[in-house]
C-alpha positions, 0 to 999 in steps of 0.5 A: 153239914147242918151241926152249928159251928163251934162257938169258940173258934166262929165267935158269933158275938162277934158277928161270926157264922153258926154255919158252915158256908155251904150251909148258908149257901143252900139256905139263901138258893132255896129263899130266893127260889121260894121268893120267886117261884114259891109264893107268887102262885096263890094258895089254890093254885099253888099247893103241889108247884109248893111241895114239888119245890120244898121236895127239890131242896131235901123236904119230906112232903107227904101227897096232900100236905099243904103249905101256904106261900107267906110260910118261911122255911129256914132249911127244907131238907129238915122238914118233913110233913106227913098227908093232911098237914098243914103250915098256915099264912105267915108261919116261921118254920125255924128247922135248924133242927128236924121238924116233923108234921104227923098227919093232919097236924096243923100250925095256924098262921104267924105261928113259930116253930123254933128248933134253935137256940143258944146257951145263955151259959155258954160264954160264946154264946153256942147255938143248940139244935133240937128237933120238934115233933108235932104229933098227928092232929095235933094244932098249934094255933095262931101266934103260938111259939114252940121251943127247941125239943118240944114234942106235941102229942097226938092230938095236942092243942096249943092255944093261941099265943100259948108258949109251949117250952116242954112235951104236951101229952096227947089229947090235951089242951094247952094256954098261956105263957108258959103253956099250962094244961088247961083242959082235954079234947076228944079223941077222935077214934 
């Protein structure tokens, strides 16, 4: 089961669990698998031993996707990553949720992709999930954060550093904190 638990009965403020043991169980077998056998292969190396591995532990990885060995997936079976899509050196995939990487999308190093939060309104603190989308050709680039639910259209830019909390319609170009549209770019049809 991925759901979070229900807050009240776990009590996480109270150090309790958001997910269920078998849940926990899974996530700790596949970073300790990608510790040792993911990211000791170098890049050029290493792209289809990096996909074979994410597929074995649910993922849905297109033939041409890519991986870099310093990325951090929270739950394999919660990506999915069509042919030409890139995550970078150092990017945070927080899958809690489904997260989608149409083709040739790419996510650019120490970038964070983050599919969970909690109800600051909730009294026990509930985690949320919900899934990002990231449309074809769309780039998140360096040190940018996208929020819970988020959907980059195709073609989407999100700048460096640049806090992206809502939906970026297609071909725009998007900065800041939180991210404003900030111009356009090019179709590439």
């Amino acid at each position: 089961m991925t759901d979070p638990l229900d807050a009240s009965a776990t009590r996480p403020l109270e150090g309790g669990p958001s997910f269920s043991l078998a849940n926990r169980i899974e996530r700790a077998v596949f970073a300790i698998c990608w510790l040792i056998f993911g990211r000791i292969v170098p890049p050029p190396f290493g792209k289809g031993w990096r996909r074979f591995m994410l597929r074995l532990f649910g993922a849905k990885i297109a033939k041409g996707a890519n991986i870099y060995p310093s990325a951090r997936i929270w739950l394999p079976r919660h990506l999915v990553m069509e042919e030409g899509s890139t995550i970078g050196p150092k990017v945070d995939c927080y899958n809690m949720a489904p997260i989608t990487l149409r083709k040739g999308a790419i996510v650019s190093q120490r970038a964070y992709l983050c599919a969970g939060d909690h109800d600051h309104r909730d009294p026990h603190f509930q985690l949320v999930t919900r899934p990002i989308e990231l449309g074809a050709h769309s780039w998140v680039a360096a040190e940018a954060f996208v929020a819970p639910g988020v959907t980059l259209g195709e073609g989407a830019v999100l700048a460096a550093r640049g806090v992206a909390v809502k939906d970026m319609p297609p071909w725009t170009v998007w900065g800041g904190n939180p991210a404003k549209q900030i111009g356009e770019r090019p179709s590439l049809g």
